[in-house]
C-alpha positions in Angstrom: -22.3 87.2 27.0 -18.7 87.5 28.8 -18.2 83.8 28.4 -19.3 83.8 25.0 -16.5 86.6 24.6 -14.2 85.2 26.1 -14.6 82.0 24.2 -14.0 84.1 21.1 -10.9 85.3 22.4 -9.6 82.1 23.1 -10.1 80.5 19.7 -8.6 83.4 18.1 -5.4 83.2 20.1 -5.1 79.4 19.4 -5.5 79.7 15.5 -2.9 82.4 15.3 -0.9 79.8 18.0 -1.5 76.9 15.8 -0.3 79.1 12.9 2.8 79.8 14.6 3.7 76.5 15.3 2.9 75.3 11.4 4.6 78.2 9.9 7.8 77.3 12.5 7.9 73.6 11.9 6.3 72.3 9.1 8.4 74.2 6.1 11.9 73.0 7.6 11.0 69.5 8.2 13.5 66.8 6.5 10.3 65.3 5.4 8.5 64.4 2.1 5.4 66.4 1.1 2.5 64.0 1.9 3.8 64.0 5.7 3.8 68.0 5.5 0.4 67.9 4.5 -0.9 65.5 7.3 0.9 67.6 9.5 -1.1 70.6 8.6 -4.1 68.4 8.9 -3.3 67.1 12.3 -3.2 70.9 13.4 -6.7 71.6 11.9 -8.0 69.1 13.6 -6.3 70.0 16.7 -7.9 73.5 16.6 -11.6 72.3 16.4 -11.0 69.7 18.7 -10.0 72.0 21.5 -12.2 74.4 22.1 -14.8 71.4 21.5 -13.5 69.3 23.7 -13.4 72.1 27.0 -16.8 73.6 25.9 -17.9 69.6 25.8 -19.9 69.4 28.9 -22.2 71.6 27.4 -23.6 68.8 25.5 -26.2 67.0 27.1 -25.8 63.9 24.7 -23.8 61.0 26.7 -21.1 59.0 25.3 -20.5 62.0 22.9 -19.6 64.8 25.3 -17.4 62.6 27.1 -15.7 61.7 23.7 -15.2 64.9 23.1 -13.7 65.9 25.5 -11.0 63.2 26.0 -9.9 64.2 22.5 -10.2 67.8 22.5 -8.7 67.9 26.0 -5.7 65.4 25.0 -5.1 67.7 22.0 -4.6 70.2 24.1 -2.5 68.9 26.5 -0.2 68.0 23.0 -0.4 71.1 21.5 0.3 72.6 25.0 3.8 71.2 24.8 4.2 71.7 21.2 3.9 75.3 21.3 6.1 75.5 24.3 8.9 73.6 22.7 8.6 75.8 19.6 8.7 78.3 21.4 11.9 76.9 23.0 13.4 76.1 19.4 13.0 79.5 18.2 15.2 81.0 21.2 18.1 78.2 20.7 18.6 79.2 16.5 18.2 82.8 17.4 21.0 82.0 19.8 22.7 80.3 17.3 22.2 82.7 14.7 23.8 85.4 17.2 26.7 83.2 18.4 27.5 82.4 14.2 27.3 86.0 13.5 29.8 86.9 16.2 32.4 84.6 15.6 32.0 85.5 11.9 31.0 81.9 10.8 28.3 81.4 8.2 24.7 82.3 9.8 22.8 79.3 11.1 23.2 75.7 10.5 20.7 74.1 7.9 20.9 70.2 9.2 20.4 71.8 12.8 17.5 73.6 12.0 16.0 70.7 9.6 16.8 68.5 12.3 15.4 70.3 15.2 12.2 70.7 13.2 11.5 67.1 13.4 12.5 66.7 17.3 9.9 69.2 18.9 7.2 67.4 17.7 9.3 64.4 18.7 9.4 65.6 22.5 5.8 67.0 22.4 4.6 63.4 21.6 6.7 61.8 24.4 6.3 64.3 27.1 2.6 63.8 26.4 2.8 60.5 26.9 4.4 60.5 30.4 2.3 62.8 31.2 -0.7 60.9 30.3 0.7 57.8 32.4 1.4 60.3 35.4 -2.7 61.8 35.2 -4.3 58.2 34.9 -2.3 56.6 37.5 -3.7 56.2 41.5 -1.9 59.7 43.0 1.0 58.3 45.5 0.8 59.2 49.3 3.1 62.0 50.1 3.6 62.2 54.1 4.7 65.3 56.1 5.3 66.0 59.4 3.6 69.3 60.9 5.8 70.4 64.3 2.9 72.0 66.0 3.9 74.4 69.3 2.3 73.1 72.5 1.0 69.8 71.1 -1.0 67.6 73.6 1.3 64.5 74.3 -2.5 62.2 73.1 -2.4 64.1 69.4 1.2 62.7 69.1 0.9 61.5 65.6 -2.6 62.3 65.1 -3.0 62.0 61.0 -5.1 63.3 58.6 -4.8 62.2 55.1 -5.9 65.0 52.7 -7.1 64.7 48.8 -8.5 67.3 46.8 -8.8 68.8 43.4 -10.1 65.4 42.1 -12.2 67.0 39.3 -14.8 64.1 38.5 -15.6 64.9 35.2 -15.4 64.4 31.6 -12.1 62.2 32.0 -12.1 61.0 35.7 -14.9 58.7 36.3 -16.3 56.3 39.3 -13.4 53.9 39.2 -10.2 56.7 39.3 -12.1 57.5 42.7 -12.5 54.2 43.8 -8.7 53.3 43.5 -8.3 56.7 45.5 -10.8 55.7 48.1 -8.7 52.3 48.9 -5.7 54.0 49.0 -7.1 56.9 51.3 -9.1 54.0 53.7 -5.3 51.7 53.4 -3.5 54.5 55.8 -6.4 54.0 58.4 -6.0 57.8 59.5 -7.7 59.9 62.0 -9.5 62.7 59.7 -9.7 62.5 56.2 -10.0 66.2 54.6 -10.9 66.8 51.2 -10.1 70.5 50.1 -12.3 71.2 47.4 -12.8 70.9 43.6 -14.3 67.4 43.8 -16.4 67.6 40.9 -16.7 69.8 37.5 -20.5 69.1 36.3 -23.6 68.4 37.2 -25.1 66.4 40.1 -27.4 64.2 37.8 -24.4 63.3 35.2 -21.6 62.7 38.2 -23.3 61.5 41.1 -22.8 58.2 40.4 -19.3 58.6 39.8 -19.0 60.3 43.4 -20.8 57.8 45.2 -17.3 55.7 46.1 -16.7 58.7 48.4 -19.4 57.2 50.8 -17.2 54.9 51.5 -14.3 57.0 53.0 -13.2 55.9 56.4 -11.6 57.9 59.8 -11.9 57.2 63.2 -13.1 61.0 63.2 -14.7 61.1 60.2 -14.6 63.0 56.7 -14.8 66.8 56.5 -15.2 68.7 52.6 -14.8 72.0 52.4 -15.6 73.5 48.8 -13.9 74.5 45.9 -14.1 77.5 43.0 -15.5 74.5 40.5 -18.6 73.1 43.2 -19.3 76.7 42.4 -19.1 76.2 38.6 -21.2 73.3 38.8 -23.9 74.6 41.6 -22.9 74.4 44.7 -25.7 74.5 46.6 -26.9 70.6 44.8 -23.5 69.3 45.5 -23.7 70.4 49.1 -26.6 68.6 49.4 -25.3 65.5 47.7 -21.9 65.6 49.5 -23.6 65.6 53.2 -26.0 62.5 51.2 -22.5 60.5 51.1 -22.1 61.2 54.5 -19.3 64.0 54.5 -19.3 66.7 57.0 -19.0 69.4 54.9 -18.0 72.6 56.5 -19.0 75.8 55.7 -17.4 78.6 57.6 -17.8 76.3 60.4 -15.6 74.1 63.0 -15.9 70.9 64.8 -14.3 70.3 68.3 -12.9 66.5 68.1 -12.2 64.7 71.4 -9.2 62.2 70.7 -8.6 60.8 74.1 -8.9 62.9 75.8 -7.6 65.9 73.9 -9.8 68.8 72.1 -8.8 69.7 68.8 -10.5 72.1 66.3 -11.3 71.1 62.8 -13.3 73.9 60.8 -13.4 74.6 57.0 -14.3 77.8 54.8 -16.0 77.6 51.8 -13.7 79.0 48.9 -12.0 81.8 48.9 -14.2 83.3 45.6 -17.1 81.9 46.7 -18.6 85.1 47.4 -18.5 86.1 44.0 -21.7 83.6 43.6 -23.5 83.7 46.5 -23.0 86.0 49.0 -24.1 84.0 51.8 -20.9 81.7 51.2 -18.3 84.5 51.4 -15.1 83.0 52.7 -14.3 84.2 56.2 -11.9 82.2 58.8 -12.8 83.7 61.7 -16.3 83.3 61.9 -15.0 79.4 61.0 -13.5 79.6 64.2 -15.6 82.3 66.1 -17.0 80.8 69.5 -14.3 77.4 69.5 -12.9 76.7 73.2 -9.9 77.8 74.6 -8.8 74.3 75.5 -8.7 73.1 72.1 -5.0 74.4 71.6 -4.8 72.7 67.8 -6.5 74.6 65.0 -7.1 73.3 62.0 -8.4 75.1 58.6 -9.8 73.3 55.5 -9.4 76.2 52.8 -9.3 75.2 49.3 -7.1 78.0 48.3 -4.2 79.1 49.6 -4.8 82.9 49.3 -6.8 81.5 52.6 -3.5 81.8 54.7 -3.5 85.3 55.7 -7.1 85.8 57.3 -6.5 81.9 58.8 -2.9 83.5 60.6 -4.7 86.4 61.9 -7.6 84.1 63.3 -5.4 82.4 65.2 -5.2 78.9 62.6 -2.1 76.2 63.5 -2.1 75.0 60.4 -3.9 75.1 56.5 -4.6 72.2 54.1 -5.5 73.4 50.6 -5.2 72.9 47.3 -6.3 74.4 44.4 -2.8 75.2 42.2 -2.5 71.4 41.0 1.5 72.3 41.7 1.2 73.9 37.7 0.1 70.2 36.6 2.3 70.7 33.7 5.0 73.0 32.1 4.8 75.8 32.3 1.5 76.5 33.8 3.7 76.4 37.3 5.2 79.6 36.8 2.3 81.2 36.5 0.6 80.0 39.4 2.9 82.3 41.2 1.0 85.3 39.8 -1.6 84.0 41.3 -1.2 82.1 44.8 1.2 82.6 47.4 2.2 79.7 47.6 2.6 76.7 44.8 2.9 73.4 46.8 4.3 71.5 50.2 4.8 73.0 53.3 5.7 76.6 54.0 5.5 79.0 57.2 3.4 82.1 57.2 3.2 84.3 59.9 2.9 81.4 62.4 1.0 79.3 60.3 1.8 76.5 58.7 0.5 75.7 54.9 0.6 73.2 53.5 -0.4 72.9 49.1 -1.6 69.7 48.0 -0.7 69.1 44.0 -4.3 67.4 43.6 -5.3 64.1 43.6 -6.5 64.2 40.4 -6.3 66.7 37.8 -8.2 69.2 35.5 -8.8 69.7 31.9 -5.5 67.9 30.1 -5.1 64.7 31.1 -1.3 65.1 32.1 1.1 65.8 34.7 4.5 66.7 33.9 6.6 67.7 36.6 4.2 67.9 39.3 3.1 64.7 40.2 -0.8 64.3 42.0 -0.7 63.3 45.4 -3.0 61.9 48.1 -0.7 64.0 51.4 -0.5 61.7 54.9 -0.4 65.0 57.1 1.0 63.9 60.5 1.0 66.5 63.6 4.2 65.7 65.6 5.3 68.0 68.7 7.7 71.2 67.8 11.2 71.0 69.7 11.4 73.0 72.4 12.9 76.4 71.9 
């Protein structure tokens, strides 16, 4: 019933959006009437394709759901853009209209606003189209270098390459993960960590699109810890399926590795709302770490969000590879991540801790990133000078 509210809600708000934007646009563009009236078709169809295109895997019925959504979803990711930048336009003849009136000048410029009219949608299409091109491509390796206090001199340069947020879905299907999956095995790394939000659907409809992940390779191994959406899409299955592949998947749990000769802790938390669903999966960093050896001086978390990073400082963490924000995926979605998460993306210090934010190796919903490009992170732990 709250969904089915909610979903109520949001159509509401887009048709008085789409409104907006054909009221805005459409009457003071230099353009003859038969391309006015397309354009108010093109924005019909963009509101029924939306909300069927993120309510999509609802529908059992394959190729069709998977149509649907690459069409409502690429609508959106347009109209996303669209509203911002007519948004945008509004602000720039309101300052216009200000700046006229003050110098005395007649009010407003009609080939500007004509003009201006026909260059929003202009942008909309073309930002859309990089943005596209940045989704679909294979995420580039981003490396960083983690100064960890008290290092042993034998995890000099120990690596872990970290994905996450892949979101195998609708729109990202076997062979995006493959190409991720020889990129990830090309950097022969020690650990491979993948921080949650793997999948949004079903076991039965994805599991063959997940299967490439059997084939990640670490001298150590790969861990998974889970995110919000292996909630959405039942956990508990996924679990199941994930440990099939052959990932360790932690939950509240750690692993002491031995790499020669030095101890290091790896543990993971399952996600930070996870609670919320089943009780028995509440997120808790210290019992992740509860009863892990003195010796083993570097401490590891896997936590998918970053709103992980104050119970992992107070349990005594080194460092914490999430995920989760996406780095805002597109404009302007990144400011409001803010509102949300403490942090946005790379690596920041907290309390002691260091955190570090993957952008995603994928994406979700929209197939487009704009601004905040998808990454697969080389994390390398290197000594901290001494003090």
């Amino acid at each position: 019933m709250r969904r089915s509210a909610f979903f109520i809600r949001f159509i509401g708000i887009g048709v008085l959006f789409h409104i907006y934007v054909g009221v805005r646009l459409i009457p003071d563009a230099p353009v003859a009437h038969a391309w006015k009236v397309l354009a108010v078709a093109l924005l019909v169809a963009s509101l029924v394709l939306i909300p069927l295109g993120m309510s999509a895997r609802n529908i059992e019925q394959q190729p069709l759901s998977d149509r649907l959504a690459w069409l409502g979803l690429t609508a959106l990711g347009f109209f996303s853009s669209l509203l911002l930048l007519t948004f945008v336009r509004d602000i720039v003849l309101l300052a216009v209209r200000v700046t006229d009136w003050l110098r005395g000048a007649p009010i407003g410029s009609p080939t500007f606003v004509a003009r201006s009219a026909l260059v929003v949608p202009a942008l909309a299409l073309m930002s859309s189209a990089i943005g596209f091109y940045n989704a679909r491509r294979r995420a580039p390796v981003v490396s960083v270098d983690v100064p960890i206090d008290n290092l042993p001199a034998a995890l000099q340069g120990f690596t872990i390459v970290q994905i996450s947020d892949i979101h195998v879905g609708p729109t990202i299907k076997r062979h995006y993960v493959e190409r991720i999956v020889a990129a990830v095995n090309g950097l022969k790394p020690d650990l491979i960590a993948v921080t949650g939000d793997v999948v949004d659907g079903a076991v039965p409809h994805l599991a063959d699109h997940t299967r490439p992940l059997s084939e990640l390779s670490a001298r150590h191994g790969a861990f998974l810890v889970t995110g919000n959406h292996e909630y959405y899409s039942g956990a508990e299955k996924w679990i199941a399926e994930f440990r099939r592949l052959g990932l360790i998947v932690l939950l509240n749990q750690h692993v002491v590795l031995d790499h020669d000769g030095a101890r290091a802790v790896i543990a993971g938390v399952t996600d930070y709302s996870a609670g919320s669903f089943d009780p028995e999966h509440h997120s808790d960093p210290a019992k992740a770490i509860s009863g892990a050896p003195d010796d083993a001086t570097v401490r590891v978390l896997l936590a998918h969000q970053p709103r992980s990073a104050p119970a992992a400082a107070d349990a005594g963490f080194d460092l914490q590879l999430s995920g989760h924000t996406h780095g805002g995926q597109f404009l302007p979605w990144n400011f409001f991540v803010r509102l949300q998460q403490p942090f946005v993306a790379g690596l920041v210090r907290f309390n002691g801790l260091w955190v570090y934010t993957s952008r995603g190796t994928g994406y979700w919903g929209p197939p487009k990133r704009l601004g905040a490009p998808s990454e697969i992170t080389r994390v390398r732990l290197i000594a901290a000078p001494a003090v």
